[in-house]
C-alpha positions in Angstrom: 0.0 0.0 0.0 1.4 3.6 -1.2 1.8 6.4 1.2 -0.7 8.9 1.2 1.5 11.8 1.2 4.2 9.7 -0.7 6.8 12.3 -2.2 7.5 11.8 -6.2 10.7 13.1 -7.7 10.5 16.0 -9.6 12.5 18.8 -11.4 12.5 22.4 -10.4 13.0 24.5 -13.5 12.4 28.5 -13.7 10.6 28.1 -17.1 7.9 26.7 -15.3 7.5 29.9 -13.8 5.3 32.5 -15.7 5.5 36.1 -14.4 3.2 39.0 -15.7 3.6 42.8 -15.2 0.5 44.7 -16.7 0.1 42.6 -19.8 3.7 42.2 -20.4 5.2 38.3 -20.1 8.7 38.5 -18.9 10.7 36.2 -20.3 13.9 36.6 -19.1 14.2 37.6 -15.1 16.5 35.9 -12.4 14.5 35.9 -9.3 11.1 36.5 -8.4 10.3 36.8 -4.7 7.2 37.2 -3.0 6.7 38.3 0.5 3.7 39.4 3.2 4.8 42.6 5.2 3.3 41.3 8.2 2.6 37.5 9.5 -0.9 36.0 9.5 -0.8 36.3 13.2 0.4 38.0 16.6 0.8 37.1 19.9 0.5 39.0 22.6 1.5 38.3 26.4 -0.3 40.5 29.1 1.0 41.9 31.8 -0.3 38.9 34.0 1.2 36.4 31.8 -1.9 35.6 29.8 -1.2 35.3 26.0 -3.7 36.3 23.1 -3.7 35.2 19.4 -5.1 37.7 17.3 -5.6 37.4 13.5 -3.8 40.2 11.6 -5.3 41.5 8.2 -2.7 43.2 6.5 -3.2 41.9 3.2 -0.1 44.2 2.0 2.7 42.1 0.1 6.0 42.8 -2.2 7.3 41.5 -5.1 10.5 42.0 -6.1 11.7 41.2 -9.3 15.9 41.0 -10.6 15.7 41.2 -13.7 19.1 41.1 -16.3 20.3 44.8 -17.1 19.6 43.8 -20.6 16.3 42.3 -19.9 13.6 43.7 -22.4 11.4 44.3 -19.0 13.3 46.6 -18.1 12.0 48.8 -20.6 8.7 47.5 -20.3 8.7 48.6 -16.3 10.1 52.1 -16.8 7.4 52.8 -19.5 4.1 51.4 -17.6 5.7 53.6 -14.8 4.9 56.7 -17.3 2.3 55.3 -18.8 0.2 54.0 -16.0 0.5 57.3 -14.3 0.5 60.1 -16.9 -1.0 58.8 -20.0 -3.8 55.8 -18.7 -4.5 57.8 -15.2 -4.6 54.7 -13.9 -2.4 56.3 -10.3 1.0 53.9 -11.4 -1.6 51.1 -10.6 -0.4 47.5 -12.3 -1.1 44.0 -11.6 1.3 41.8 -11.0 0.5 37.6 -11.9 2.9 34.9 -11.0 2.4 31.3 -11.2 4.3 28.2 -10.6 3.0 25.6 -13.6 5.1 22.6 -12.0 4.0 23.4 -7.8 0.9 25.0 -8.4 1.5 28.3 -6.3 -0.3 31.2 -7.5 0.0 34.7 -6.5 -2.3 37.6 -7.8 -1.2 41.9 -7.2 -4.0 43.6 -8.4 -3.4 46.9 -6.9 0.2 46.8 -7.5 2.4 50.1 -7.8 6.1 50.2 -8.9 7.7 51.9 -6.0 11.6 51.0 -6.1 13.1 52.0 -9.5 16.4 49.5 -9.8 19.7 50.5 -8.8 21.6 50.8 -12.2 25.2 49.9 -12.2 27.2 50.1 -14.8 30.8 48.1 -15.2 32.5 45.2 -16.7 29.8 42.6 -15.9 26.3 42.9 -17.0 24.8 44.2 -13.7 20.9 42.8 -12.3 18.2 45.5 -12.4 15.4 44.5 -8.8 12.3 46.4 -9.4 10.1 46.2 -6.1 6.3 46.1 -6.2 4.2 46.4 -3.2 0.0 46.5 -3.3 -2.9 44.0 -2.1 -1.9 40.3 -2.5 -5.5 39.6 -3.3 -4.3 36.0 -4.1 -1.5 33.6 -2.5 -1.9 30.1 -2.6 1.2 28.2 -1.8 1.1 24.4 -3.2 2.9 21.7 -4.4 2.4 19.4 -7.4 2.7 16.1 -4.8 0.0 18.1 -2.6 -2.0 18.4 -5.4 -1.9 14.5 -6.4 -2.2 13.1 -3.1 -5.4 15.5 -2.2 -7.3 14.3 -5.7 -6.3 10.5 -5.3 -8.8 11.2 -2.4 -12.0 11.6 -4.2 
């Protein structure tokens, strides 16, 4: 008899990663990493030594995104900074999609805004360009693909 959770080998590859900005794919980035600013929960002790749970709902995140310095997002960022704000009135507002095809993770910025331009550097070596994005994580599901198979051999 087969584990329920029983893990199966598998291959993490970035190309199984698809990242969005506005309506742009990028193609060619580095790193993508996706963080809450504050955890799901707090404790709190009082000042008789009695503790309390309470739920936080901050539902504030950051992306940040290191893209190549000859990356054609790049360009893409810098103009939906101009555009998005100046042209569209749109307040710099863009959405930000990222999925994991392999894992299944899913995370969804629809109220996104550009706020950290990259660093530029410019020298010998082709430098890495990390544009930040911070808004309403209106979706993050964290999964795996073994998860996902041992859940639906279920039902």
């Amino acid at each position: 008899m087969q584990a329920l959770f029983a893990p199966v080998l598998q291959s993490y590859s970035p190309k199984n990663v698809i990242v969005t900005v506005g309506t742009f794919l990028m193609t060619q980035w580095d790193k993508v990493e996706v963080k809450h600013d504050e955890p799901l929960w707090r404790f709190d002790v009082g000042c008789y030594g009695k503790s309390v749970r309470r739920k936080v709902n901050n539902p504030l995140g950051t992306i940040t995104l290191e893209l190549p310095q000859t990356a054609a997002g790049n360009a893409y960022n810098s103009a939906t900074i101009a555009i998005a704000d100046d042209i569209l009135k749109l307040d710099g507002i863009v959405t930000v999609f990222i999925t994991d095809i392999w894992g299944g993770s899913l995370h969804l910025l629809t109220k996104g805004s550009i706020i950290q331009k990259p660093t530029v550097t410019y020298g010998k070596d082709p430098s890495k360009r990390s544009w930040v994005i911070r808004g309403e994580m209106d979706l993050n599901i964290l999964s795996s693909r073994n998860a996902i198979n041992s859940i639906s051999s279920l039902f």
